[in-house]
C-alpha positions in Angstrom: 8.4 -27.2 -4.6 6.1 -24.5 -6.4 8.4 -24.7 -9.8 8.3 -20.9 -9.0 11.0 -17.9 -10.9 12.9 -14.9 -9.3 10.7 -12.2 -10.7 12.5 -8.9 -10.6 9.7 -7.3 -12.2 9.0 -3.6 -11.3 5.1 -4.1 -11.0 3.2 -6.1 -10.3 5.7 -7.6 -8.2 6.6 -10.9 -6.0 4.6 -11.4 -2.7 6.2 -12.8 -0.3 5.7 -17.1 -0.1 4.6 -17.4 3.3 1.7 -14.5 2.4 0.7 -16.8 -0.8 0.9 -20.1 1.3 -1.6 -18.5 4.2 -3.7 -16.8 1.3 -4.4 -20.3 -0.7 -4.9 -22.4 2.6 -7.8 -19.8 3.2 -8.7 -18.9 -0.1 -12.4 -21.2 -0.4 -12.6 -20.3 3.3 -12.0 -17.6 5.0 -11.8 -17.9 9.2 -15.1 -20.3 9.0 -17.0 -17.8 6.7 -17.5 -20.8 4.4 -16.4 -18.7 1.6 -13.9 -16.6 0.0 -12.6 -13.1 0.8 -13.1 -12.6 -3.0 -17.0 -13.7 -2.1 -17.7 -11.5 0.8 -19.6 -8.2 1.2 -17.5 -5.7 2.2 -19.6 -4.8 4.6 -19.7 -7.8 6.3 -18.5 -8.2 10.0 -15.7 -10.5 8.4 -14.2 -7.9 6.1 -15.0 -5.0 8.6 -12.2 -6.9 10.6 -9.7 -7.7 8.0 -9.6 -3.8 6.9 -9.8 -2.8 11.0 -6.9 -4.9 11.2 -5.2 -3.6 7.9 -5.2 -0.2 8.8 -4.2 -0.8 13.2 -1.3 -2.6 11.4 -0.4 0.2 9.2 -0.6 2.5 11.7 1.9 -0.2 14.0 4.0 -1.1 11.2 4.5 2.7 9.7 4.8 4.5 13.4 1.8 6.1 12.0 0.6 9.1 14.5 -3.0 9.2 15.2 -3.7 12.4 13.7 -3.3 10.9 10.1 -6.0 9.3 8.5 -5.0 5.5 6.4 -7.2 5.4 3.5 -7.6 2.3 1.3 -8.4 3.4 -2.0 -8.2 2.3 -5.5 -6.8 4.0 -9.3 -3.4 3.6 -8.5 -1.0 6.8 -7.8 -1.8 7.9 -11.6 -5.2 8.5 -9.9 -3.5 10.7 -7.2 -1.6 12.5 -9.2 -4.9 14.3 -10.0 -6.7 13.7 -6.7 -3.8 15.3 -4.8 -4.0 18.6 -6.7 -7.8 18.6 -6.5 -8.2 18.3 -2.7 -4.9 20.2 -1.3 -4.4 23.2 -3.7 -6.0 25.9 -1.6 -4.7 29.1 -3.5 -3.8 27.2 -6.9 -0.1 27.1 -6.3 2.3 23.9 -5.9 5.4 23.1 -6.4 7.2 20.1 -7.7 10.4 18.2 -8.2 10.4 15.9 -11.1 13.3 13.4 -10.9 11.9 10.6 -13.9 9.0 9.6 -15.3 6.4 9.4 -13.0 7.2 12.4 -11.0 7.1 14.3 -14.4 3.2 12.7 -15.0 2.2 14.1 -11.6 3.3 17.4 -12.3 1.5 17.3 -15.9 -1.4 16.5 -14.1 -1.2 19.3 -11.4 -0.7 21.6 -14.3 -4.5 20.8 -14.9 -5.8 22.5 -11.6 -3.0 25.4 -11.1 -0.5 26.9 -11.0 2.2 23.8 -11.1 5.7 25.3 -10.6 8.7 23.1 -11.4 10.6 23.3 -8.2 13.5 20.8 -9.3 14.9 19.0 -12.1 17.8 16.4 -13.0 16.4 15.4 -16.3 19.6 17.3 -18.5 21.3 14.1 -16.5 18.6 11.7 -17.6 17.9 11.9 -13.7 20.7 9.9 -12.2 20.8 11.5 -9.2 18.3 13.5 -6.5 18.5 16.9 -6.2 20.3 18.7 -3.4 18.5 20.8 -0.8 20.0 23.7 -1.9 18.6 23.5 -5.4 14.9 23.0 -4.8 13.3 26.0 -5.4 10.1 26.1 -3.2 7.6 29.0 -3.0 6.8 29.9 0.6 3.2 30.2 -0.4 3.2 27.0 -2.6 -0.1 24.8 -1.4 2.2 21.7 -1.1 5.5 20.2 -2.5 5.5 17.1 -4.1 8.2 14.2 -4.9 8.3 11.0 -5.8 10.6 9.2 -3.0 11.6 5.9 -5.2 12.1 6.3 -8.7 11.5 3.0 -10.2 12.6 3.7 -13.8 15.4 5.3 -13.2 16.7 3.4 -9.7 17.3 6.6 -7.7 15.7 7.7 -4.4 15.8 10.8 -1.8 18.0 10.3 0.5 16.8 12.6 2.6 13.8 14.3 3.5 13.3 17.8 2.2 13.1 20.7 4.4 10.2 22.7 3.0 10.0 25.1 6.0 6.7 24.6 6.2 5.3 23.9 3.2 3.3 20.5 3.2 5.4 17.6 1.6 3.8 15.2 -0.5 5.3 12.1 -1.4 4.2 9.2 -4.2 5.9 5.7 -2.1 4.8 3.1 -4.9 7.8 2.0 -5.0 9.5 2.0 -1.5 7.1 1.9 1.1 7.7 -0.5 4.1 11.3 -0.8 2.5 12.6 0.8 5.3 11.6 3.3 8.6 10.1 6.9 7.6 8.9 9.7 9.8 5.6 9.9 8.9 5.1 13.0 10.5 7.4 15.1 8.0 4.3 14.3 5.3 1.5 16.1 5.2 0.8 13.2 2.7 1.6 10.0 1.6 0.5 7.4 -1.3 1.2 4.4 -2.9 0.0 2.0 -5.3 0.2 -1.3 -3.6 1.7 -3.4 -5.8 4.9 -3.4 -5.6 6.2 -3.8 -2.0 2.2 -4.8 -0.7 -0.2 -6.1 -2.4 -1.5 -7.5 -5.9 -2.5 -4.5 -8.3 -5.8 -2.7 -7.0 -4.7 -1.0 -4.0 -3.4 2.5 -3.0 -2.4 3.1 0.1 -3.0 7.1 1.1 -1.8 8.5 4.5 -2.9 11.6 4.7 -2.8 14.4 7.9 -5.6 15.2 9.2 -5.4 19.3 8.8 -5.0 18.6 5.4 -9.1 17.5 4.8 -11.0 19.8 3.8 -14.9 20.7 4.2 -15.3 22.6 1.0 -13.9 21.3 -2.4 -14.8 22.6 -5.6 -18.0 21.1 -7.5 -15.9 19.3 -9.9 -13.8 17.0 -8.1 -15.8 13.9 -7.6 -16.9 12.5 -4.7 -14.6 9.8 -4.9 -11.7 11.9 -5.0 -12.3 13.5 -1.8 -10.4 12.3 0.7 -12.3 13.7 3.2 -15.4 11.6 2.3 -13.3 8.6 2.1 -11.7 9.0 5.8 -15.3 10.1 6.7 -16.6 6.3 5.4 -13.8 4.5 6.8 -12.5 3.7 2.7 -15.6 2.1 2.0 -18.0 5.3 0.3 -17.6 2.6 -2.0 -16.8 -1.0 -2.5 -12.9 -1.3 -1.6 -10.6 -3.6 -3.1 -11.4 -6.1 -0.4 -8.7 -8.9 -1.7 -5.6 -6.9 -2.2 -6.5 -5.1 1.4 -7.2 -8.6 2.9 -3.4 -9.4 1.1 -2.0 -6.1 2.7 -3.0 -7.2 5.7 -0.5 -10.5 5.7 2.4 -8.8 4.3 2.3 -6.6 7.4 1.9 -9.2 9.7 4.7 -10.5 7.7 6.8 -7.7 8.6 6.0 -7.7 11.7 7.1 -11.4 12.2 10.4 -10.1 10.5 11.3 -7.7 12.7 9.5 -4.5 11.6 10.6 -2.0 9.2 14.0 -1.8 10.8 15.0 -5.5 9.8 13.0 -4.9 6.7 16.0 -2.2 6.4 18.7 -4.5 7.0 17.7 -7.2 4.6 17.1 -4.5 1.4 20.4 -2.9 2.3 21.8 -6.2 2.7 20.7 -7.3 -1.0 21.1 -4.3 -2.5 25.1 -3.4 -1.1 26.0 -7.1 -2.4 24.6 -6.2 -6.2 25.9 -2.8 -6.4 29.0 -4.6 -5.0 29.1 -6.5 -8.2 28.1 -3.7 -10.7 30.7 -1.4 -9.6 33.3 -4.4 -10.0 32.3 -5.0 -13.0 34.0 -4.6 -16.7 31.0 -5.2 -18.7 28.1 -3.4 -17.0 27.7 -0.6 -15.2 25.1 1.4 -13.0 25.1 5.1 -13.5 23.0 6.7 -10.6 25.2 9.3 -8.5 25.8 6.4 -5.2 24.0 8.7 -2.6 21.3 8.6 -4.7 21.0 4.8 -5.6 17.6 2.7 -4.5 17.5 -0.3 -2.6 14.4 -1.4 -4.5 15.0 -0.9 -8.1 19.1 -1.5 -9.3 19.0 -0.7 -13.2 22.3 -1.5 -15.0 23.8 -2.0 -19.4 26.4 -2.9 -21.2 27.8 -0.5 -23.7 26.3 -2.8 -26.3 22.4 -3.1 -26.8 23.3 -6.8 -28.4 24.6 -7.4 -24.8 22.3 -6.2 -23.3 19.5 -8.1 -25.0 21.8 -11.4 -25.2 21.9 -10.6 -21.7 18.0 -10.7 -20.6 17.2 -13.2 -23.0 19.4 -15.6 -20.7 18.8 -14.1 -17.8 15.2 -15.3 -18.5 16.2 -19.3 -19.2 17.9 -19.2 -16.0 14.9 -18.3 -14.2 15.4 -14.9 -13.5 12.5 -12.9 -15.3 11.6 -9.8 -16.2 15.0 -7.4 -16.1 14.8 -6.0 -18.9 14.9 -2.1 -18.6 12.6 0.4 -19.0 12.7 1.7 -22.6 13.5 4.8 -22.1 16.3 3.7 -19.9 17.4 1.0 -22.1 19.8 -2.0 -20.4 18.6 -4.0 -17.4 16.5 -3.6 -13.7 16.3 -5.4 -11.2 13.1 -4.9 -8.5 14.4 -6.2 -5.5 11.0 -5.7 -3.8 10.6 -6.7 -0.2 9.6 -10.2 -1.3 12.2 -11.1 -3.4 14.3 -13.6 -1.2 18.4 -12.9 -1.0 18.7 -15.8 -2.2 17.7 -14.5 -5.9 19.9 -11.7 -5.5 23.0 -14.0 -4.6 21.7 -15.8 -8.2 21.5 -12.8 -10.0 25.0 -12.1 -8.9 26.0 -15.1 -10.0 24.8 -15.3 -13.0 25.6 -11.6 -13.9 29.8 -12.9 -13.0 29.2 -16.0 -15.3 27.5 -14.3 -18.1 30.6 -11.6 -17.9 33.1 -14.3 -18.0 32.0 -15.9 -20.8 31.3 -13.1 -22.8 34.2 -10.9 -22.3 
């Protein structure tokens, strides 16, 4: 009907249709405001509900407890990778895990304000797999402990939830949140750029306990950056990102139609056991992430041969299925199978990964 591709890109990503078909019937009027959410003042009494409904929604969807704060913010989770060390390193000292590329940029950044100690590594196995509980080296005095839960580059995830023995986890979810049930209260503090599994590009979701705000920061962080001062204003110190929050607010109700997080489970597993399925039967391609440490979000996969690969992506993309090729530093093929992106584009994908084999073997 829409002409529409499966896009299995890693970011922006798919929305889901039923969210796209409810935001263009109201996008020139918005519940009998006569104009656009794109239009409105964001402190208007018809935002102040669509971001009161956002965050009760959140808080429903997520099992979020009430003594967390939801902040809607905006600079994506490059932005947090420095607001996180500015507003919870106390005595200077955290510790990190860095299992691909964007892990490895938050601890960079936390290098800037402290003492940033590198808790755990796989990169001498070009991080294919999560590190084990017994090999995370964290400091009982460290400030916090950070990780990034979903590694989209590299298609690898925690499957499990660290046990810091008290020191306050911190986790970057771009790439997994609402994928599945988490127990919020193991985080001192979550965050997520939205656009992947939530909304367009624009938003960053940060959950954050309340014990972890603090009255005094140093002179230099900006006001902005204080998450204090944000929970304090309700996310709206400033002007928010009022459309992706309004769109954030449909995919949950979305979710919540579906099920909740726990059917939201089922389906990725679902999609994402069937493609494996096919990898690992495979002759021509092959996924190398250890299996207890493979994503349901992001399944990257080559051939031995780059001409195959890029034969591979270049036909992918006539057939309607766009945007697999892999990271560069990763090399072969990815598939984000976001939230969003219907079975039905997985089953294709399959498919078309069985066809291209057979005729190219």
């Amino acid at each position: 009907m829409y002409d529409r591709i499966y896009n299995f890109s890693a970011g922006p990503s798919m929305l889901p249709l039923p969210v796209l078909e409810r935001a263009r019937d109201e996008l020139l009027n918005y519940g009998g405001s006569g104009m656009s959410v794109m239009e409105m003042s964001h402190r208007s009494k018809f935002f102040d509900d669509i971001i009161v409904d956002a965050e009760k929604l959140m808080r429903e969807v997520m099992g979020i407890p009430d003594n967390y704060k939801v902040l809607f913010l905006q600079g994506g989770a490059s932005l947090q990778f420095a607001s996180v060390p500015m507003n919870l390193m106390k005595t200077g000292r955290a510790d990190y895990a860095v299992t691909g590329q964007f892990s490895g940029k938050a601890y960079k950044e936390g290098q800037k304000y402290g003492d940033a100690h590198l808790a755990a590594t796989t990169k001498d196995i070009n991080f294919t797999r999560i590190p084990r509980q017994s090999e995370l080296d964290i400091r009982p005095d460290a400030d916090y402990f950070h990780i990034c839960f979903n590694n989209t580059i590299f298609g690898t995830k925690w499957d499990y939830i660290p046990d810091t023995k008290g020191v306050p986890l911190v986790a970057d979810m771009s790439s997994c949140i609402l994928s599945e049930p988490v127990d919020v209260s193991k985080f001192a503090l979550i965050y997520a750029g939205a656009q992947k599994n939530v909304a367009p590009a624009g938003l960053t979701i940060v959950i954050v306990r309340e014990d972890m705000l603090r009255d005094e920061l140093p002179a230099t962080v900006p006001t902005v950056c204080s998450y204090k001062t944000m929970a304090e204003a309700g996310s709206m110190y400033n002007t928010p990102p009022c459309y992706p929050i309004y769109i954030c607010k449909l995919v949950l109700e979305w979710i919540k139609d579906l099920g909740g997080l726990e059917e939201m489970k089922k389906i990725n597993e679902r999609k994402a056991a069937k493609l494996y399925a096919c990898l690992d039967s495979s002759r021509m391609f092959n996924n190398p992430v250890s299996p207890e440490s493979r994503s349901i979000m992001n399944v990257t996969f080559r051939a031995e041969s780059d001409e195959i690969n890029a034969k591979f992506v270049k036909e992918s993309a006539a057939a309607g299925l766009q945007n697999l090729k892999g990271h560069r530093s990763v090399g072969g093929m990815r598939a984000s199978i976001y939230n969003a992106m219907p079975e039905a584009g997985v089953d294709k994908l399959i498919k078309f990964i069985e066809d291209f084999e057979k005729a190219n073997s």
